[in-house]
Structure formats: C-alpha cells, structure tokens
TORBA-268037 format. One record per residue (C-alpha): x, y, z. Coordinates in steps of 0.5 Angstrom, whole numbers, plus 2048, in hexadecimal, padded with zeros to 3 digits. Example, Ala and Ser with C-alpha at 12.3 -4.5 7.8 and 13.67 -1.06 7.14 Angstrom:
BEGIN
8197F7810 81B7FE80E 
//
This chain:
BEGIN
76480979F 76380479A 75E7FD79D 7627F9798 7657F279C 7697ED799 7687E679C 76D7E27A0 76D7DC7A2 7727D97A8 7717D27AC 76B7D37B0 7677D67AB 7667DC7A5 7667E57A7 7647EA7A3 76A7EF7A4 7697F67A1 76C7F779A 7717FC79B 7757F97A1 77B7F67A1 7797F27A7 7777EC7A6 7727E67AA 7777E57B0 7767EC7B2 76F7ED7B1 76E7E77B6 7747EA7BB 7707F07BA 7697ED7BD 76C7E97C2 7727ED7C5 76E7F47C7 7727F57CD 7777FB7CE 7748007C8 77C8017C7 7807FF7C1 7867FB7C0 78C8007C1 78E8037BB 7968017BD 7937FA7BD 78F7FA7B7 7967FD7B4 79B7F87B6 7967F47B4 7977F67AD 79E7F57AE 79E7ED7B0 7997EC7AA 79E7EF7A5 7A47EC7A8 7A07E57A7 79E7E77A0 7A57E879E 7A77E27A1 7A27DE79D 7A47E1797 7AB7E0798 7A97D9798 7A57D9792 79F7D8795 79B7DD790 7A07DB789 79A7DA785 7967E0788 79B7E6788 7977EC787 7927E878D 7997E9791 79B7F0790 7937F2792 7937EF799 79B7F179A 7987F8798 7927F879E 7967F57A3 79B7FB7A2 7967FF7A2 7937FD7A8 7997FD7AB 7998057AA 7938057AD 78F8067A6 78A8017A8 7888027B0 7818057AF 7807FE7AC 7817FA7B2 77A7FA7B6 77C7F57BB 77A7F67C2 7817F67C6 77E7F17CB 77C7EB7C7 77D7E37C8 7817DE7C4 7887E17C7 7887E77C1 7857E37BC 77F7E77BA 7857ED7BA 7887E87B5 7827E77B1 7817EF7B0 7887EF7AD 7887EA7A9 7817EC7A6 7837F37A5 7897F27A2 7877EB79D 7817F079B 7877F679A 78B7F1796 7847F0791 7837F7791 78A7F878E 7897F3789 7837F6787 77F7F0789 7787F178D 7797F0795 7787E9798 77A7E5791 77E7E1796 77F7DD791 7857E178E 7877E4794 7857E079B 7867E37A2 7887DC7A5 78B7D879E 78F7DF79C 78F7E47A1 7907DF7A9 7947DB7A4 7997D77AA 7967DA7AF 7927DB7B5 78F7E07B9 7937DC7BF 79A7DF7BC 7987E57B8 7937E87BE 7997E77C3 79F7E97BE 79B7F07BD 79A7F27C4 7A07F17C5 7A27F67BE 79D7FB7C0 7A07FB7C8 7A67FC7C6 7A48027C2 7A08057C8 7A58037CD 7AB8087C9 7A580E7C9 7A480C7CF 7AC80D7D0 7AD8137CD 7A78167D1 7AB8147D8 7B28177D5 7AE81E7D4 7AA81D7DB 7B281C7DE 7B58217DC 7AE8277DD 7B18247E5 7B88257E3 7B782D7E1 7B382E7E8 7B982A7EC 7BE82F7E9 7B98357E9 7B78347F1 7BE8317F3 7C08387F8 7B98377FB 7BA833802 7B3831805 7B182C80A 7B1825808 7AC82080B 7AC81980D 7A581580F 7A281D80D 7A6820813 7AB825813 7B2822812 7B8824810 7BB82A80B 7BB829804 7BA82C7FE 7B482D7F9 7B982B7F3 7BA8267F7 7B48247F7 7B28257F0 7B88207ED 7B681A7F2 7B081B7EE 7B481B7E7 7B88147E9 7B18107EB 7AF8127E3 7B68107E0 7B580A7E4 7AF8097E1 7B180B7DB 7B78067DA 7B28007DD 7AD8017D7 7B38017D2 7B77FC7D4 7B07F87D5 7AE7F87CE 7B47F27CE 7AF7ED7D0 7AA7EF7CA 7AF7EE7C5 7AE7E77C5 7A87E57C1 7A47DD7BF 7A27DF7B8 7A37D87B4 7A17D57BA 7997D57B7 7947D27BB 7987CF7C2 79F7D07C0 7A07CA7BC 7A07CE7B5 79B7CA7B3 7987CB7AB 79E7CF7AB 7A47CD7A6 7AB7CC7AA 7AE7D27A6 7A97D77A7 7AA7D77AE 7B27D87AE 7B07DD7AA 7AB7E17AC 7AD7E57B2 7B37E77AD 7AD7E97A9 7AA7EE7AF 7B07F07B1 7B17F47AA 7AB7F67AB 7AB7F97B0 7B37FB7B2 7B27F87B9 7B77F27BB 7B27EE7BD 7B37E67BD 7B07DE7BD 7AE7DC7C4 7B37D67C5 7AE7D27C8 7A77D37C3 7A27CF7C8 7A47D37CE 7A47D97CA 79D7D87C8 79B7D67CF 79D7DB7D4 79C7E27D5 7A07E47DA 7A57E97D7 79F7EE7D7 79E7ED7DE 7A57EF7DF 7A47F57DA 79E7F67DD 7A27F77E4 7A77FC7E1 7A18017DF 79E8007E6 7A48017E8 7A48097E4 79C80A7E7 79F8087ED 7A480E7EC 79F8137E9 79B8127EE 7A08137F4 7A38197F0 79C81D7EF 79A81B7F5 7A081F7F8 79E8257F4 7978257F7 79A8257FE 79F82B7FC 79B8307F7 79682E7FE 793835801 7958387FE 79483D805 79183780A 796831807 79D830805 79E8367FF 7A48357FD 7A48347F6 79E8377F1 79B8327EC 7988367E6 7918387E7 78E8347E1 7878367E2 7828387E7 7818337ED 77A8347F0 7738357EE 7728397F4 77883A7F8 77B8417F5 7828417F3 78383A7F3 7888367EF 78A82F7F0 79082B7EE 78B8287E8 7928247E5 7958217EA 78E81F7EB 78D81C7E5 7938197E4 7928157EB 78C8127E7 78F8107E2 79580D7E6 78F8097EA 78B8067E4 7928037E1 7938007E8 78C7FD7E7 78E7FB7E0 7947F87E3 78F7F37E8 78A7F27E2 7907F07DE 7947EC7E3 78C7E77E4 78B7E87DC 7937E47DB 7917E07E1 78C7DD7DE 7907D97D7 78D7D27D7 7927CC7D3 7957CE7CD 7927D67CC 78F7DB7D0 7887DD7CE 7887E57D1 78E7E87CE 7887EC7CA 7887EF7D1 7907F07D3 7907F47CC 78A7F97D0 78E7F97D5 7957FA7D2 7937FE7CD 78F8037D1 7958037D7 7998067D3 79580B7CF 79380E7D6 79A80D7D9 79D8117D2 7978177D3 7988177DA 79F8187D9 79F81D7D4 7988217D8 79C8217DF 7A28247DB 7A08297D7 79A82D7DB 79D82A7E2 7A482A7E3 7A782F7DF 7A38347E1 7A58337E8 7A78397ED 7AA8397F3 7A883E7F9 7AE83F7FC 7AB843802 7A783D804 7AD838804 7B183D808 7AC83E80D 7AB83780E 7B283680F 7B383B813 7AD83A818 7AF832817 7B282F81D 7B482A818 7BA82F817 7BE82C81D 7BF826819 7C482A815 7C782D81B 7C882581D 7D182581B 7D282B81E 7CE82B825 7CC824827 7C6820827 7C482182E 7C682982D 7C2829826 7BB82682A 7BC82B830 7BC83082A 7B682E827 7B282D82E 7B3835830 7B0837828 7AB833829 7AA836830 7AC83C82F 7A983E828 7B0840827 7B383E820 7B9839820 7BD83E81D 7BC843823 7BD83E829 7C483C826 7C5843824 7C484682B 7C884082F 7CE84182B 7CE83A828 7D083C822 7D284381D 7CD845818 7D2843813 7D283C816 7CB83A816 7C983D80F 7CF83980D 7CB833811 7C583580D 7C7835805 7C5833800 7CB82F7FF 7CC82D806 7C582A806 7C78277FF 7CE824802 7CE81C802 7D181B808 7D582080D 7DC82380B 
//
C-alpha cells in the first residue's frame, strides 16, 4: 500500500489524506471523532443516497448551472448514478452513528463522488478547483434535505423486501391451514383446556396476523413519500434558486421510478421526525406478531413426550452438549430474538425522534440505525422463520387426538345439544371417574355415536355459529 497523501485543507486547519482515497478532509476528521458502533452506513442508504445527488446533478444541469463546464457535468452525473447502483459503497467509511444530523455522512458522499468526477475527468484527486464536493457536488443543497430524503429512499426499498418476505411467510401458514385442516385438537385459552378446534385453524389465524402486518407495512410506505429536498438547510430553500426546488423532486422521482412528492410545508418537513416513529410502530407491530407466533410454536412443538407435542418443528441441529438426543426449537428461538431487539430499536427511535430541538433534529443518524436494521432483521426474520421453520411443520395426529379425547374441554362442543348444566355434570364425572367424555355421554345414553362424531368434526368445531 502506497504512504503517499495529498494535503487538504478545511476551515479548522490542513490533513493529510492518503493519496489514493476518493475520501477527503470531512471524512478523515469523521473518521477521528466518531469511533462509536464500528458499523458502517447501510448500503441501501449509501445507494439512495446516490439517487438524490443524481437527481440534484440533473437538475442543476437542466438549469445550466455547468454550461461553461459540460464534461464536468457529465463526470458527476456519471459518479452519482454509479453510486446509486451501489458501485461506490466500499468508499463511505463513516461511522453509522456520528453528530452533525448525518453531515459527516454528507460529507463522505460528497467527497467520494467530487474525487470520482476528477478521476474521470482525468484529473488528480482533491483538485477541487475543477470539481468541488461543496460548490459542485452539494450544489443547492444540505445535509438537513438530502440525509432525510435518503432515509426515506432507502426505507422504502427495505420496507417492500421486508413486504415481500411477510407475503412468503403468510402463505407458509396458508399450506399448513389447508393441510391440518381435518385434525381437531384442544384449543386453549389463558393455556388451559377450552374448546375444540382445528389445527389448520390455528395455522390460518397465524397467516392473517402476517397479512395484516404485511398490508401496514404497504400502505405505511404513503407516509414516506413525501420528502424536504429543496428545503436546504430548515426548510426555507435558502442558496437554493426557486426552480430547482420545483424541479427537484421531479428529478428524483424519475430517478428512482418511486411517486414521491415535496412536503406542503418545508420547515415543518425538516423539523419534525414523527412519521418514523409511526413506521417504526407498524414494524413493532410485526415483531409483536413474530414474537407471539413463534413463541406458540415453542409451546406446541413443546415435550415432545412431557409437553404439548402436537406438532414437530424441524430438527435443525443438535440441542445440547450434555443431554443426549436433545433438539431445540432454535428457530423460533432465534427469531423471538430478533423480534425483541426491533422493540428496542423501536424505544431508542421513539427518544432519538423526541429529541429534535427547533428547526432540525440532530439524531437522525441514529433513527437510520435503527430503522434500517429494523427491517433488515424483520426481512431475515421473516425469510429464516419461514424456510427452516414453518414449512417443514408436521402435525401428530395421535397426540392432538389423545388430547381431544382425554380433555373435558369436549363437553364444550356438546354444550347445543345437552345444555350447559348437563355439560358440566359430564365433565365433573370424567374427571372423577378417569373416564373419557366420549365414554360417559355414550354409556348414559345422551347421545348416538353418530351424533357425538358429528358434534366433534372438523366442521363442526370450525362452524361460525350453530345451524
């Protein structure tokens, strides 16, 4: 590796900076001061980022803003878009967590794609004469509209991963609710014995929680649409000519192909962070469900010969270092915990939106991390929980018919035809007895065996109602 550096200078004084680097001053002082996570920008941020500097590069050419410099034009026009596509990720050295509400972030961007312009031009890095990251590259803009502009870009993207991978994860249920949909087993209320029920029955309540969730998480991407580029620094547009903020967002949204829109009200756009708190809501709101879901599996799959064991998980490794034999429910495991830490991102993000002060909040770097990560662990969650969990579900029949038949919750089903009070003098004798209900009602004449397997059907303890 080459010692060679070049010498940059900022308003706080001169740095070397490695030759090489298409980093520049802002990043090597981020870089010093901002050694907090060890984590990255998100690539999908970095990405959208490019989008919005493309955007404003076009738009600034449209206005003839480079006429007496077109090639210059064209070499940043070309580094955005190639930053967009994700060709200059590695450069953005940034740690996720920074001060300055993203302008260290801003800063990388901006150098890395001023120093890519240069290289293009044939022209040596940091010769910001020719192509500057502040005069050329953040023309008529400021890390207060392009930072929230990409978040909400790249939240957008993640958000219809994360959709799509909730779909898949629905419809794994789906096939279980059509394939267990003739097992009747003990349904449980408070996690004592209820009434009858089916196990596809089960399984499909647990499809519609997740197409719920699915249809928040699209229709919550409305809320991110609308965006404060042109706003510059608090939403007053300030440095920025009155056409290139009528024409920006037009710019980004052929960029990008997504129907985004200018915020009505700019200051208040640039102020306020309260729409990620809401998203942030609607991703609990999923962890909430993936928690629930996964953690009734456990129960289920539970034993297997000392617990529920109605159904088997598949066995995806060994369980123990000393039990022999053991295998534990490791996915559903796994994604319980994936489905808590989104709820701690969720509190973090809630204080981080909070904490907004006047005319810009300073710790939107931190509701990107959390954001970001939120559905990147929800999409794997997702994908993870269905592909080595829920699609290799199988039900044991034997044990959900043993639990039927050895329940007093089958006198619930009998309830229409015999009564309440008949009902409980049938369950008190099984219990006392250590007869089934089956053989009681049976032996006294209550009901034919015809009638009590009709009572006790699939159908009938799937009936909405009595005929």
């Amino acid at each position: 590796m080459s010692d060679a550096v070049r010498v940059e200078k900022d308003l706080l004084g001169q740095i070397h900076v490695p030759a090489e680097a298409l980093y520049g001053i802002h990043t090597v002082r981020a870089l010093g001061n901002f050694p907090l996570s060890g984590r990255l920008v998100h690539p999908e941020l970095i990405c959208a980022y490019g989008a919005v500097k493309l955007a404003c590069a076009n738009t600034n050419f449209a206005l003839g803003i480079w006429d007496d410099d077109p090639e210059k034009a064209q070499a940043i026009i070309q580094a955005a878009t190639e930053m967009m596509n994700g060709l200059l990720t590695e450069h953005i050295l940034v740690d996720s967590l920074q001060g300055g509400a993203g302008t260290s972030t801003n800063m990388n961007v901006n150098e890395v794609l001023a120093n890519r312009a240069l290289m293009i031009l044939g022209e040596p890095f940091g010769n910001y004469q020719r192509v500057s990251p502040l005069d050329d590259i953040n023309r008529h803009q400021s890390t207060n509209d392009t930072y929230p502009t990409a978040l909400r870009l790249a939240m957008i993207r993640l958000l219809d991963r994360l959709e799509q991978r909730l779909v898949s994860l629905q419809e794994a249920f789906q096939d279980k609710e059509k394939a267990f949909a003739h097992i009747v087993k003990v349904g449980r209320t408070e996690m004592q014995d209820a009434v009858l029920t089916t196990l596809g029955r089960e399984m499909g309540a647990y499809a519609e929680a997740f197409n719920r969730d699915r249809w928040r998480i699209y229709k919550c991407q409305e809320r991110l649409r609308v965006i404060n580029l042109g706003g510059t620094a608090i939403g007053t547009g300030l440095a920025a000519p009155r056409q290139f903020i009528f024409r920006v967002v037009d710019a980004l949204r052929e960029v990008t192909g997504i129907g985004l829109a200018r915020a009505e009200n700019l200051v208040e756009a640039t102020q306020n962070a309260d729409v990620f708190v809401e998203i942030s809501g609607i991703l609990k709101a999923c962890a909430s469900s993936l928690l629930k879901i996964a953690t009734d599996l456990r129960l289920l799959a539970s034993g297997p010969e000392a617990g529920f064991g109605e159904i088997h998980l598949p066995e995806q490794q060994a369980g123990s270092s000393i039990m022999p034999g053991k295998v534990n429910p490791v996915i559903p495991e796994a994604v319980s915990q994936a489905a808590m830490l989104v709820m701690g991102y969720d509190a973090t993000l809630t204080m981080a939106c909070s904490m907004g002060n006047l005319e810009l909040n300073p710790f939107l770097p931190l509701v990107a991390v959390c954001l970001l990560n939120t559905c990147d662990v929800l999409a794997n969650a997702c994908d993870t929980f269905r592909a080595l969990c829920v699609e290799g579900i199988q039900a044991d029949e034997t044990r959900c018919r043993a639990h039927v038949e050895s329940s007093i919750a089958l006198v619930t089903a009998l309830v229409a035809e015999l009564g309440y009070e008949r009902a409980c003098a049938i369950a008190r004798k099984a219990k006392q007895s250590g007869k089934s209900v089956k053989e009681i009602v049976l032996s006294e004449n209550l009901l034919t065996e015809q009638q009590f397997n009709e009572l006790t059907s699939p159908e009938a303890v799937c009936r909405l109602g009595n005929p």
